[in-house]
PDB file of the backbone (N, CA, C, O) and the ligand in Angstrom, with CONECT records:
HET     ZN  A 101       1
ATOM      1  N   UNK A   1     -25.777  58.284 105.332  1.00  0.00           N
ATOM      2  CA  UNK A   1     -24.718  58.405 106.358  1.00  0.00           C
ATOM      3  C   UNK A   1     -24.994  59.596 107.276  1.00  0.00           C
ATOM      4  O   UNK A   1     -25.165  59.601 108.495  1.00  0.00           O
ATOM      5  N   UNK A   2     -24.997  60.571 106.428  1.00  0.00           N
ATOM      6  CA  UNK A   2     -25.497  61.821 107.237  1.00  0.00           C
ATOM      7  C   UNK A   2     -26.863  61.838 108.138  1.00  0.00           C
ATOM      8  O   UNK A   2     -26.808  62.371 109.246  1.00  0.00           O
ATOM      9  N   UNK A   3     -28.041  61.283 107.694  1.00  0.00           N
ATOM     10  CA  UNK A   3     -29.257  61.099 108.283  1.00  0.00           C
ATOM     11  C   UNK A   3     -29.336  60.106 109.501  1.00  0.00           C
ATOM     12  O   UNK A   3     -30.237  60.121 110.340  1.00  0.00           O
ATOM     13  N   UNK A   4     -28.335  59.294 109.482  1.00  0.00           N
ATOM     14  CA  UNK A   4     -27.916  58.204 110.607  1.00  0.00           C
ATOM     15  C   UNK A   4     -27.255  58.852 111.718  1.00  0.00           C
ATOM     16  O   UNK A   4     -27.618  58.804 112.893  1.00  0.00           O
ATOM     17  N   UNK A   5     -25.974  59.634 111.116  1.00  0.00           N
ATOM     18  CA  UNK A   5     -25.497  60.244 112.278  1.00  0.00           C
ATOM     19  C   UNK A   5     -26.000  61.516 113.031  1.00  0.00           C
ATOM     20  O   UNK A   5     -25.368  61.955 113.991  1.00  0.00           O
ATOM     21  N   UNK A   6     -27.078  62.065 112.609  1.00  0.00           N
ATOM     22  CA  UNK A   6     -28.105  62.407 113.183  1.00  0.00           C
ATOM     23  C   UNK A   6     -29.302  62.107 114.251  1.00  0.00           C
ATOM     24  O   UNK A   6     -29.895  62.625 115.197  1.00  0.00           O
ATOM     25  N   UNK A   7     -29.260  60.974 113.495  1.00  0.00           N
ATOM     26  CA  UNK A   7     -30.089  60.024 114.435  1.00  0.00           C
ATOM     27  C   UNK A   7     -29.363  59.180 115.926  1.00  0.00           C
ATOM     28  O   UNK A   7     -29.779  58.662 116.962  1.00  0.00           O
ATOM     29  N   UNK A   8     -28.332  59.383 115.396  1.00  0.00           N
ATOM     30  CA  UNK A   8     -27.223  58.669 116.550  1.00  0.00           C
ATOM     31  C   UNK A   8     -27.498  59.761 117.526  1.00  0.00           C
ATOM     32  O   UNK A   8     -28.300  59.599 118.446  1.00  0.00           O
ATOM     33  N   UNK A   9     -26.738  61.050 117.306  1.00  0.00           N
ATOM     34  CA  UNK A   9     -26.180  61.952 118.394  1.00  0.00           C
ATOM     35  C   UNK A   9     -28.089  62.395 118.902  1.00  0.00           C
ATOM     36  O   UNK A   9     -28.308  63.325 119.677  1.00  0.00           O
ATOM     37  N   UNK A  10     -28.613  62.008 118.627  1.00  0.00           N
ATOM     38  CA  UNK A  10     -29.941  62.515 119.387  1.00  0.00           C
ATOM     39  C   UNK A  10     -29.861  61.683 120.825  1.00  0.00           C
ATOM     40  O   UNK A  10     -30.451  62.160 121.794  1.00  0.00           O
ATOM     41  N   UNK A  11     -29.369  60.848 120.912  1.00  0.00           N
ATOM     42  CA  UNK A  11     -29.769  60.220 122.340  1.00  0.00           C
ATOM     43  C   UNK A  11     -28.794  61.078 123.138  1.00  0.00           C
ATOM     44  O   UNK A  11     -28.985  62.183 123.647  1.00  0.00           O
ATOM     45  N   UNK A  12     -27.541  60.195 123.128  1.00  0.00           N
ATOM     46  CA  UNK A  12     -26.228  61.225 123.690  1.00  0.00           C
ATOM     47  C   UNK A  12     -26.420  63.025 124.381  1.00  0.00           C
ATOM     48  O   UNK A  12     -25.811  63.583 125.294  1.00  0.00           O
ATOM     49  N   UNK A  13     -27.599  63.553 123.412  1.00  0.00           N
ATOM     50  CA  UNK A  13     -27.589  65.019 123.367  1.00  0.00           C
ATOM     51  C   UNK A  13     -28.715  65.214 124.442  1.00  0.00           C
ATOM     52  O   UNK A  13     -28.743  66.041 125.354  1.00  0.00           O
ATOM     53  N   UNK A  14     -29.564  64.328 124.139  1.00  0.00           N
ATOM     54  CA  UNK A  14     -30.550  64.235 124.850  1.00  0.00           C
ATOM     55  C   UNK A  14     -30.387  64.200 126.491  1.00  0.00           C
ATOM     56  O   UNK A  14     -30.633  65.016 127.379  1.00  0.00           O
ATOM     57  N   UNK A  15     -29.952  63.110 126.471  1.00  0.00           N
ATOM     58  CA  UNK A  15     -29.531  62.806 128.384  1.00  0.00           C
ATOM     59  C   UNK A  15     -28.433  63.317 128.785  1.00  0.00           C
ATOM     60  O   UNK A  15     -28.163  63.253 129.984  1.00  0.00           O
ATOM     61  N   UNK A  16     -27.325  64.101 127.642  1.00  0.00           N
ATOM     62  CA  UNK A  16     -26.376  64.946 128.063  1.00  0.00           C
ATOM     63  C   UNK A  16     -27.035  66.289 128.935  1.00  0.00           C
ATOM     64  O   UNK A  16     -26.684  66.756 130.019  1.00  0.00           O
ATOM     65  N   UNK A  17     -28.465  66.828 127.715  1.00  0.00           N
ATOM     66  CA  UNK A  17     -29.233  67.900 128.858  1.00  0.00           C
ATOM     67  C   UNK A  17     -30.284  67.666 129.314  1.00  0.00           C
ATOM     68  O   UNK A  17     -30.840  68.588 129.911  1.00  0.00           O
ATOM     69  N   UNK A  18     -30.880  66.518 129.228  1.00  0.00           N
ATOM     70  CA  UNK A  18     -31.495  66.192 130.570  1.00  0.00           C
ATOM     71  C   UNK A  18     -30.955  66.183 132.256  1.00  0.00           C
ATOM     72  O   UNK A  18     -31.592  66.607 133.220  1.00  0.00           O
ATOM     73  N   UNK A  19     -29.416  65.485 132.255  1.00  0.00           N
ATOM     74  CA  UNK A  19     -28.708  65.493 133.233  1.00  0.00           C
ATOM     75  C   UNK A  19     -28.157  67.165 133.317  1.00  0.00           C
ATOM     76  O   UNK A  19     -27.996  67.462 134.501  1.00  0.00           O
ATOM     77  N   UNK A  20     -27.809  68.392 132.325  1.00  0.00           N
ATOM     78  CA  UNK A  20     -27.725  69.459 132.823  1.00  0.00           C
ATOM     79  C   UNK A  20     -29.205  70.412 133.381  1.00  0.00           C
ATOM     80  O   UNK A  20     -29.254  70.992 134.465  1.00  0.00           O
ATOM     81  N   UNK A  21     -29.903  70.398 132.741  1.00  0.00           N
ATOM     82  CA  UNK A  21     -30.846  71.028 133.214  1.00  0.00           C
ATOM     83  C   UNK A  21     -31.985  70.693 134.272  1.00  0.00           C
ATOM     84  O   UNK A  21     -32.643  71.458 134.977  1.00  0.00           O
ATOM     85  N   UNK A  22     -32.014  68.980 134.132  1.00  0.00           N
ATOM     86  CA  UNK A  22     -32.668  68.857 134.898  1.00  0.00           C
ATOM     87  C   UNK A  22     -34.351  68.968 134.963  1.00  0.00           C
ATOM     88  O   UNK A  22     -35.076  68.991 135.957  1.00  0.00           O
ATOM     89  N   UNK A  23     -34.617  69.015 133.871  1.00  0.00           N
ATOM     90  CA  UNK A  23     -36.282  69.617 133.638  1.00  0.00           C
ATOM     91  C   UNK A  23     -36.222  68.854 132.457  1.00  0.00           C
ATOM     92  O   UNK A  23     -35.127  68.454 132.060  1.00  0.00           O
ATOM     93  N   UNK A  24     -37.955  68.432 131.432  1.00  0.00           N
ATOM     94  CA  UNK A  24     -37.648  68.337 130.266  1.00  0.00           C
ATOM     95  C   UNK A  24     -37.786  69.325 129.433  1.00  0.00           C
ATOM     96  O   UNK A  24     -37.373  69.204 128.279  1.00  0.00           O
ATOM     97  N   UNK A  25     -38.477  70.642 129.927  1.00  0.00           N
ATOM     98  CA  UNK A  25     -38.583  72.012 129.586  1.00  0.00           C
ATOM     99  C   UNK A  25     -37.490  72.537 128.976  1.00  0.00           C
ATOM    100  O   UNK A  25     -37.529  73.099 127.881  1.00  0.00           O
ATOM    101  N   UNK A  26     -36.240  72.333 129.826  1.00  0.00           N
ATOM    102  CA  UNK A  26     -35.277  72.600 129.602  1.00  0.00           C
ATOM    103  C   UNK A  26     -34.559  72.226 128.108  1.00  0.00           C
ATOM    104  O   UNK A  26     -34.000  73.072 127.409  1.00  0.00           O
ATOM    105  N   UNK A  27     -34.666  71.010 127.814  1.00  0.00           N
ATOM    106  CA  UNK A  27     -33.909  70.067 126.986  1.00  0.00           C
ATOM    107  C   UNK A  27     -34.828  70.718 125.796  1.00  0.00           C
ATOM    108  O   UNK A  27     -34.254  70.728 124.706  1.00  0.00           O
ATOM    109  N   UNK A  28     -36.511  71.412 125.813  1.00  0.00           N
ATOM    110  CA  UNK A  28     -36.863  71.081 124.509  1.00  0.00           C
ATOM    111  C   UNK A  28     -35.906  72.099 123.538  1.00  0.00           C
ATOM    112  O   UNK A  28     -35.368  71.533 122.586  1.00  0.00           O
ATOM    113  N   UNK A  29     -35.670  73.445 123.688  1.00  0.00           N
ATOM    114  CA  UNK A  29     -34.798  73.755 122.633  1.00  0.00           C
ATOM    115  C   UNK A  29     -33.710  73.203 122.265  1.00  0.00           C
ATOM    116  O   UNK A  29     -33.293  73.837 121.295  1.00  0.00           O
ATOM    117  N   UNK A  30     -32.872  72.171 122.578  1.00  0.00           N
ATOM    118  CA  UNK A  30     -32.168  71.161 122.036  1.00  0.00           C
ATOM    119  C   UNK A  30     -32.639  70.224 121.243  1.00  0.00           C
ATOM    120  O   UNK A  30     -32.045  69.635 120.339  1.00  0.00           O
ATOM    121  N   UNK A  31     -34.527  70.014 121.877  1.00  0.00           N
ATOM    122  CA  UNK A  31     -35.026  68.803 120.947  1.00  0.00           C
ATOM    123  C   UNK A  31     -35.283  69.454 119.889  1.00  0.00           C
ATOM    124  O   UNK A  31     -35.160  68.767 118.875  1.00  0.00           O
ATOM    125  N   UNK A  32     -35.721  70.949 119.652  1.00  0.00           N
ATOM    126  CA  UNK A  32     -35.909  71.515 118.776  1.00  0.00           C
ATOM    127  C   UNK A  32     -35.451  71.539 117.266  1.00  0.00           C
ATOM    128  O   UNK A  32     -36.004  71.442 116.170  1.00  0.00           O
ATOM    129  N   UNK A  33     -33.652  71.788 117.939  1.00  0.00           N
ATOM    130  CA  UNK A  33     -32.829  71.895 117.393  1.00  0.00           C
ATOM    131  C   UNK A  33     -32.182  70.603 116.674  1.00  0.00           C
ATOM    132  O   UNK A  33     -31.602  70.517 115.591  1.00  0.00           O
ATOM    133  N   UNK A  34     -32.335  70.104 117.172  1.00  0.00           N
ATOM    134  CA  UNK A  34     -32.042  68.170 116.698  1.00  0.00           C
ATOM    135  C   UNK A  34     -32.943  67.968 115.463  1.00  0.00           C
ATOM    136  O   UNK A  34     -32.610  67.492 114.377  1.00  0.00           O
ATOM    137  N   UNK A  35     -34.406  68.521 115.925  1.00  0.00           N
ATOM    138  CA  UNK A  35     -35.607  68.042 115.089  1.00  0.00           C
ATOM    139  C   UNK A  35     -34.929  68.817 113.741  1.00  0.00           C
ATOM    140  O   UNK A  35     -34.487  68.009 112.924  1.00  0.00           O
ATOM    141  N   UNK A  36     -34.791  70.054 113.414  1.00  0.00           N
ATOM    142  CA  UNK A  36     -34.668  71.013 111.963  1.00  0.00           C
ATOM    143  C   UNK A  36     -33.434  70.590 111.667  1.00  0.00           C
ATOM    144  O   UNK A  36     -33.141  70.901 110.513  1.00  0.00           O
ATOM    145  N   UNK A  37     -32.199  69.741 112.492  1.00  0.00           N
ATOM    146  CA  UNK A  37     -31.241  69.044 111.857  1.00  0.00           C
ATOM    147  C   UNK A  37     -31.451  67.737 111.065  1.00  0.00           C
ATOM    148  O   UNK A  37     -30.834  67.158 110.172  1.00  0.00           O
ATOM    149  N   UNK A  38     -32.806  67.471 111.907  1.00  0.00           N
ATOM    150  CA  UNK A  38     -32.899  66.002 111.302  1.00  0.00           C
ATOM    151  C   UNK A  38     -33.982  66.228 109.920  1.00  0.00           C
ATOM    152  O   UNK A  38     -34.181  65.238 109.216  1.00  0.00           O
ATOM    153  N   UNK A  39     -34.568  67.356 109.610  1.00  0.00           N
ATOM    154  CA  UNK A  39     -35.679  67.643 108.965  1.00  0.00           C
ATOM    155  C   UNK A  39     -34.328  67.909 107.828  1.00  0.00           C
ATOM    156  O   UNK A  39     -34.243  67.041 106.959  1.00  0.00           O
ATOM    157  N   UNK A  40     -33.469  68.834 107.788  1.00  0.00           N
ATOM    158  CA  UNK A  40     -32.638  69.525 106.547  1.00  0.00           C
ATOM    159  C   UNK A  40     -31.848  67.930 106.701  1.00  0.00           C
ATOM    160  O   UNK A  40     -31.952  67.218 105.702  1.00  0.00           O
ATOM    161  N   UNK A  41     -31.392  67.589 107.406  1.00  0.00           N
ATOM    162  CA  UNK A  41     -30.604  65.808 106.731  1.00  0.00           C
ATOM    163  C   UNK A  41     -31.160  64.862 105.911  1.00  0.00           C
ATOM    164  O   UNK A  41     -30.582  64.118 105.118  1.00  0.00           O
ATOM    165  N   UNK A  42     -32.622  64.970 106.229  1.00  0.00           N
ATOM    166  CA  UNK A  42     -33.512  64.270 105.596  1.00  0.00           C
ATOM    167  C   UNK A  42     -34.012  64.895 104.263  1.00  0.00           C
ATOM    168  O   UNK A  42     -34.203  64.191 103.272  1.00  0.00           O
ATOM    169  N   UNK A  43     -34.264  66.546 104.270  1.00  0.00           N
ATOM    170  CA  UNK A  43     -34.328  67.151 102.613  1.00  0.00           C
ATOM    171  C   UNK A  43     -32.865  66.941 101.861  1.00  0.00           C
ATOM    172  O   UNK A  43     -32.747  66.866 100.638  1.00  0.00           O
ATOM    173  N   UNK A  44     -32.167  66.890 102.467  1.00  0.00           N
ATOM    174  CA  UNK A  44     -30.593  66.935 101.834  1.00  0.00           C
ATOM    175  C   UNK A  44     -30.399  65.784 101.294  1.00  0.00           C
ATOM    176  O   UNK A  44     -29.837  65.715 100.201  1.00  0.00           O
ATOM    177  N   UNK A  45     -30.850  64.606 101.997  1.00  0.00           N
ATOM    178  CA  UNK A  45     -30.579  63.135 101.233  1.00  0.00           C
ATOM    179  C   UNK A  45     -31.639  62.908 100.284  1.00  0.00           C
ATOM    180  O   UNK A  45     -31.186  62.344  99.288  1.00  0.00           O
ATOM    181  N   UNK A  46     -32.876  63.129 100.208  1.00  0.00           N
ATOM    182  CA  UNK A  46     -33.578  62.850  99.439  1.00  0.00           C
ATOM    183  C   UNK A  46     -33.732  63.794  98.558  1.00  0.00           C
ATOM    184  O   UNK A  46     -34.666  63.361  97.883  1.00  0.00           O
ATOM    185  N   UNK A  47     -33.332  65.127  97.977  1.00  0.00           N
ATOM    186  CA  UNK A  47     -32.856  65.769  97.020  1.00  0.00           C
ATOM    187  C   UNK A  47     -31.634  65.540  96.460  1.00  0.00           C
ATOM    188  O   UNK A  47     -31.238  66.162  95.475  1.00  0.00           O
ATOM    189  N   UNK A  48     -30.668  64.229  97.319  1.00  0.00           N
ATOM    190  CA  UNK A  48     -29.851  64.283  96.015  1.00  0.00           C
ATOM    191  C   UNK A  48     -29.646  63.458  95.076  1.00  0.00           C
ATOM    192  O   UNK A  48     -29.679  62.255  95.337  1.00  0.00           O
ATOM    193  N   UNK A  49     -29.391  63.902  93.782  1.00  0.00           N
ATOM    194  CA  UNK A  49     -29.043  63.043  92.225  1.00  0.00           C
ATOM    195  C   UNK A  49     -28.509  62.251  92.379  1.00  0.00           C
ATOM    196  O   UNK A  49     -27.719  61.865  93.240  1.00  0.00           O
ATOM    197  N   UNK A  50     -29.003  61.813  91.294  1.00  0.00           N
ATOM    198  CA  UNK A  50     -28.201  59.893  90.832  1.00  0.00           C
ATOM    199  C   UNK A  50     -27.281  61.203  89.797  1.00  0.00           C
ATOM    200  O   UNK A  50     -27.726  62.158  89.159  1.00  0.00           O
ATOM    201  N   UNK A  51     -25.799  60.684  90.014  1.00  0.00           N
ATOM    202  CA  UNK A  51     -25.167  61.368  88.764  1.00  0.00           C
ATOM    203  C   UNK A  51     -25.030  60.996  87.097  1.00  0.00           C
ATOM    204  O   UNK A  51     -24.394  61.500  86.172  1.00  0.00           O
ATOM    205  N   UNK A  52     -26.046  59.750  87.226  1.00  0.00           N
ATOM    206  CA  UNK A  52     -25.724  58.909  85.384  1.00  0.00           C
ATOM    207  C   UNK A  52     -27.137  59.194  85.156  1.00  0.00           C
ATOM    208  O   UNK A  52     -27.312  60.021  84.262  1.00  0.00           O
ATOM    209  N   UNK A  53     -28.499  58.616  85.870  1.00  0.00           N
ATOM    210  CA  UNK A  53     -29.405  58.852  85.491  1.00  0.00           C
ATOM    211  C   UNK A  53     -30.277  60.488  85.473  1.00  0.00           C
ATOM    212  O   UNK A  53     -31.220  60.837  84.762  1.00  0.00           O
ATOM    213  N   UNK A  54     -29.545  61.244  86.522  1.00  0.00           N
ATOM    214  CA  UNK A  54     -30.539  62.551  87.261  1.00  0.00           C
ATOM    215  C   UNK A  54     -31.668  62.534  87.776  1.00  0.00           C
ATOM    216  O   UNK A  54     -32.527  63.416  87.787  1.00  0.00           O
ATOM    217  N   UNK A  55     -31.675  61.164  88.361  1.00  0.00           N
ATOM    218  CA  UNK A  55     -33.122  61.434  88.800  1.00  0.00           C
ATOM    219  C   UNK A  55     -32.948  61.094  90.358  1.00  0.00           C
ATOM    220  O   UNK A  55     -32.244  60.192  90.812  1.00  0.00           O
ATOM    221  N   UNK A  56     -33.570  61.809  90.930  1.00  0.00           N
ATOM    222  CA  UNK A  56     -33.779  61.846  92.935  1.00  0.00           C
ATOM    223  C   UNK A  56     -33.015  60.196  92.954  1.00  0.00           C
ATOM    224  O   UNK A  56     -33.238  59.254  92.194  1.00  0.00           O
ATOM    225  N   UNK A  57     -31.969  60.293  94.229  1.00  0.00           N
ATOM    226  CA  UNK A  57     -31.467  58.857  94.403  1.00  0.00           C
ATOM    227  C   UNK A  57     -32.517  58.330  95.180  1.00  0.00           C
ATOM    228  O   UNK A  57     -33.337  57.646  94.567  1.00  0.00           O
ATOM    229  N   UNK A  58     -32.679  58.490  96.390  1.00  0.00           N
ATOM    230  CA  UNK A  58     -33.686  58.117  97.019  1.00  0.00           C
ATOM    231  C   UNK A  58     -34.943  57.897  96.752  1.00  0.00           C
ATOM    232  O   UNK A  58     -35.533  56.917  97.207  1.00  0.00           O
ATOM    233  N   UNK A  59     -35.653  59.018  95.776  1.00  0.00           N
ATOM    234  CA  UNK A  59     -37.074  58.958  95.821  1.00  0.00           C
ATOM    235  C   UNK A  59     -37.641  58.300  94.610  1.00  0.00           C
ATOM    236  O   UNK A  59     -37.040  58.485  93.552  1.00  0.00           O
ATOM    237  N   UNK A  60     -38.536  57.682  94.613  1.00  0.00           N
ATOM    238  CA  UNK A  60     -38.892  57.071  93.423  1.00  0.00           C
ATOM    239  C   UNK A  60     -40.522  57.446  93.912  1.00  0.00           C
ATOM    240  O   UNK A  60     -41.079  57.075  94.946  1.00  0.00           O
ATOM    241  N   UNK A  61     -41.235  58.545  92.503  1.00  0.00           N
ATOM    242  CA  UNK A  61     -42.448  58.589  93.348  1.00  0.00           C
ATOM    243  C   UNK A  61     -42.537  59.960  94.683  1.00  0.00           C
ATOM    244  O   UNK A  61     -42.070  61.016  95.110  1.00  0.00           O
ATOM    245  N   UNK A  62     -43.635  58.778  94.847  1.00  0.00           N
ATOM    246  CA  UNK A  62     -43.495  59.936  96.139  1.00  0.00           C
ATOM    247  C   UNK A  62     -43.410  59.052  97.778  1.00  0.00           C
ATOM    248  O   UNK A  62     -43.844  59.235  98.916  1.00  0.00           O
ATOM    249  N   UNK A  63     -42.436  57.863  96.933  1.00  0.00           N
ATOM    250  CA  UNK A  63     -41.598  56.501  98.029  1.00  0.00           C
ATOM    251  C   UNK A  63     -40.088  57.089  98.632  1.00  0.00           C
ATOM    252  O   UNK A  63     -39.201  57.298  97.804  1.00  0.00           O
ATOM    253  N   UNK A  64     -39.869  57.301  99.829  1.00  0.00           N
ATOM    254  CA  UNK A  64     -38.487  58.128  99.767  1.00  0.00           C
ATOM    255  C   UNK A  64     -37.949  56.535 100.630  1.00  0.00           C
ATOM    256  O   UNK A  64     -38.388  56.039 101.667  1.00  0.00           O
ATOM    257  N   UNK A  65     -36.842  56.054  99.697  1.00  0.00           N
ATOM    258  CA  UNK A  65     -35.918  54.350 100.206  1.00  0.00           C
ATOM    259  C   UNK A  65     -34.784  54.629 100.148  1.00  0.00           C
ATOM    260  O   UNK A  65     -34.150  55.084  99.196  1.00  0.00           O
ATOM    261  N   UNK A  66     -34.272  54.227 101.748  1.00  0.00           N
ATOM    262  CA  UNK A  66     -32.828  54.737 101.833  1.00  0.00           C
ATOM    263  C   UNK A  66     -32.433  53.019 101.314  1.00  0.00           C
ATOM    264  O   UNK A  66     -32.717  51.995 101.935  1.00  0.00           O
ATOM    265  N   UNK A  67     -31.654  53.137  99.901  1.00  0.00           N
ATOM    266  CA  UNK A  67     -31.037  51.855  99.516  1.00  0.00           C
ATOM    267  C   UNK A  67     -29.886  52.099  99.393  1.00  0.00           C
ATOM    268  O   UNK A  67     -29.578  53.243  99.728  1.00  0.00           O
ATOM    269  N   UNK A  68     -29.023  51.409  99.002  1.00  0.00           N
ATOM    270  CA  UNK A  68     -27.213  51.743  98.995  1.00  0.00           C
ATOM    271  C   UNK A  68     -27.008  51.485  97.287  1.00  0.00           C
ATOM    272  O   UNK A  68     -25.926  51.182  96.784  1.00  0.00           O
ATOM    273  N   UNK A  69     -28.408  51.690  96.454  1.00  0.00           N
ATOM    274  CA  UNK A  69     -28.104  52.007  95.430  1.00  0.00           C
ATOM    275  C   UNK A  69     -29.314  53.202  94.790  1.00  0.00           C
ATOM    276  O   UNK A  69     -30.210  53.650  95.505  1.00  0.00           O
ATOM    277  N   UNK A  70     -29.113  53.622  93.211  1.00  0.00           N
ATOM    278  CA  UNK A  70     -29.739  54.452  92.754  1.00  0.00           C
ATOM    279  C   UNK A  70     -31.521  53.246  92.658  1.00  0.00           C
ATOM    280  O   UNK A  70     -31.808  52.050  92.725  1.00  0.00           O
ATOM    281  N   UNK A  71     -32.218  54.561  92.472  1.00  0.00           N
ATOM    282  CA  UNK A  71     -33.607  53.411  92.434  1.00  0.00           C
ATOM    283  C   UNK A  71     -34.361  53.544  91.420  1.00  0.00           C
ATOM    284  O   UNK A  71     -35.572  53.339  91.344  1.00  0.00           O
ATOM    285  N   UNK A  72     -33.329  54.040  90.292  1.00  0.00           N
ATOM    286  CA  UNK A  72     -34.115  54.215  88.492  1.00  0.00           C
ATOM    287  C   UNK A  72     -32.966  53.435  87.578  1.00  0.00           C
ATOM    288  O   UNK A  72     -33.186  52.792  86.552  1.00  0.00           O
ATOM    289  N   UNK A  73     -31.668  53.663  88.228  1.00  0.00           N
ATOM    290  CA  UNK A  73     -30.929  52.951  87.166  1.00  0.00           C
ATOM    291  C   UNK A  73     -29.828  51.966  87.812  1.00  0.00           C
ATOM    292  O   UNK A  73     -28.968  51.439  87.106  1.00  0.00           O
ATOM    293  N   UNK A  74     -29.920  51.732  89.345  1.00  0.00           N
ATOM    294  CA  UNK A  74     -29.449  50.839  90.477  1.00  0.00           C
ATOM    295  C   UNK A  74     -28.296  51.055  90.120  1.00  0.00           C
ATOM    296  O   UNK A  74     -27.711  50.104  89.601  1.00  0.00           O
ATOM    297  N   UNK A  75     -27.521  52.429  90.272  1.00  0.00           N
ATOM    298  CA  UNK A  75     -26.119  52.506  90.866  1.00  0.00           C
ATOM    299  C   UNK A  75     -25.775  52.616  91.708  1.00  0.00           C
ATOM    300  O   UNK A  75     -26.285  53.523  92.367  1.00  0.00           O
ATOM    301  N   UNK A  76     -24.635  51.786  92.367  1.00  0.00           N
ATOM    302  CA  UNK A  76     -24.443  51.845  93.850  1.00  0.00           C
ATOM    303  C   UNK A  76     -23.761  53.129  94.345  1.00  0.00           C
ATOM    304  O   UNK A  76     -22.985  53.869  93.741  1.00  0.00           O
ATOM    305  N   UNK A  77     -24.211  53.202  95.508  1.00  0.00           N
ATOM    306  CA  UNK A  77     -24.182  54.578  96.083  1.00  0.00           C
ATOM    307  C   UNK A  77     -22.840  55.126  96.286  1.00  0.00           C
ATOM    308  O   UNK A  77     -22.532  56.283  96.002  1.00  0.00           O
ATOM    309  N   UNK A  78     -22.112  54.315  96.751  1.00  0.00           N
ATOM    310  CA  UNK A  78     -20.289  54.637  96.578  1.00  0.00           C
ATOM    311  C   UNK A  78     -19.608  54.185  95.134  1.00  0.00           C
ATOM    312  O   UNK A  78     -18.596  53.509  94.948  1.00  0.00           O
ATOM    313  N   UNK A  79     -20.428  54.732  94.270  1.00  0.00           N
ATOM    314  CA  UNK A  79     -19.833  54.403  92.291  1.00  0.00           C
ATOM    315  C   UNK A  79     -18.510  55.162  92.530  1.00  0.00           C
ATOM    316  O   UNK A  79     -17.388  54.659  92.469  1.00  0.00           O
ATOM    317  N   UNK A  80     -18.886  56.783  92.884  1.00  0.00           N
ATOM    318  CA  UNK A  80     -18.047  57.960  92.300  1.00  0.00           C
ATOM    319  C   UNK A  80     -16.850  57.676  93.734  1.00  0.00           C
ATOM    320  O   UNK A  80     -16.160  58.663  93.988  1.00  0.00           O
ATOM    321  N   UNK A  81     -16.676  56.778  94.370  1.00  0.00           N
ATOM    322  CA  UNK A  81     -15.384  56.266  95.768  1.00  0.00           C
ATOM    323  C   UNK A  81     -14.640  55.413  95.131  1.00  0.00           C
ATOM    324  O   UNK A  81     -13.438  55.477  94.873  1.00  0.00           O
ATOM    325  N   UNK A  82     -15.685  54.318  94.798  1.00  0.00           N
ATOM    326  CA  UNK A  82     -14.882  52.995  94.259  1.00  0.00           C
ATOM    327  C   UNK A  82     -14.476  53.462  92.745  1.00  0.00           C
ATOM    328  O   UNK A  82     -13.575  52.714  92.365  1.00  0.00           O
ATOM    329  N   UNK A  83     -14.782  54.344  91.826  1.00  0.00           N
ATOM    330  CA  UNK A  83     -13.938  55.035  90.729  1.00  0.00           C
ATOM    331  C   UNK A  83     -12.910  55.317  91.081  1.00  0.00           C
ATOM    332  O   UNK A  83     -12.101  55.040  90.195  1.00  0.00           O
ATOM    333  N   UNK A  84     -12.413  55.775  91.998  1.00  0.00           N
ATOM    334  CA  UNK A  84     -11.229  56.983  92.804  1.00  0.00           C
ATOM    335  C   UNK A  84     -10.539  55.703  92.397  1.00  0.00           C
ATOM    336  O   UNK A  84      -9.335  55.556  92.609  1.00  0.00           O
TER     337      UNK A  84
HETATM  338 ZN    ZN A 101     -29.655  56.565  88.705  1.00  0.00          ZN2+
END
């Protein structure tokens, strides 16, 4: 979810300062800044636990699969929502 909406606001941000600055010079410390958001969204999802098994949700290996379940013991990713 988080790594998506990352990926979303990059366009938006993009031609928001392209149209202020006017240069693409301008815009790159924004692209910069997008990029090390999208780099820590991307360590953040793929460091986190399956909470039954403990093992990387995402990574299996050295395969990083965004699935909507765990990928050692296939729990679905909203377990600890649909518990509530
Ligand atoms: Zn698991």
């Amino acid at each position: 979810m988080c790594l998506w909406g990352v990926l979303i606001v990059y366009l938006p941000a993009m031609w928001a300062t392209q149209k202020i600055t006017h240069s693409f010079s301008g815009s790159m410390p924004v692209f910069f800044l997008w990029f090390a958001l999208l780099l820590w969204a991307m360590a953040y999802s793929a460091t986190a636990r399956c909470p039954r098994c403990k093992n990387y949700f995402h990574m299996h290996g050295m395969m990083l699969l965004y699935l909507r379940k765990c990928l050692h013991c296939q729990l679905p990713i909203n377990a600890d929502k649909a518990s509530r």
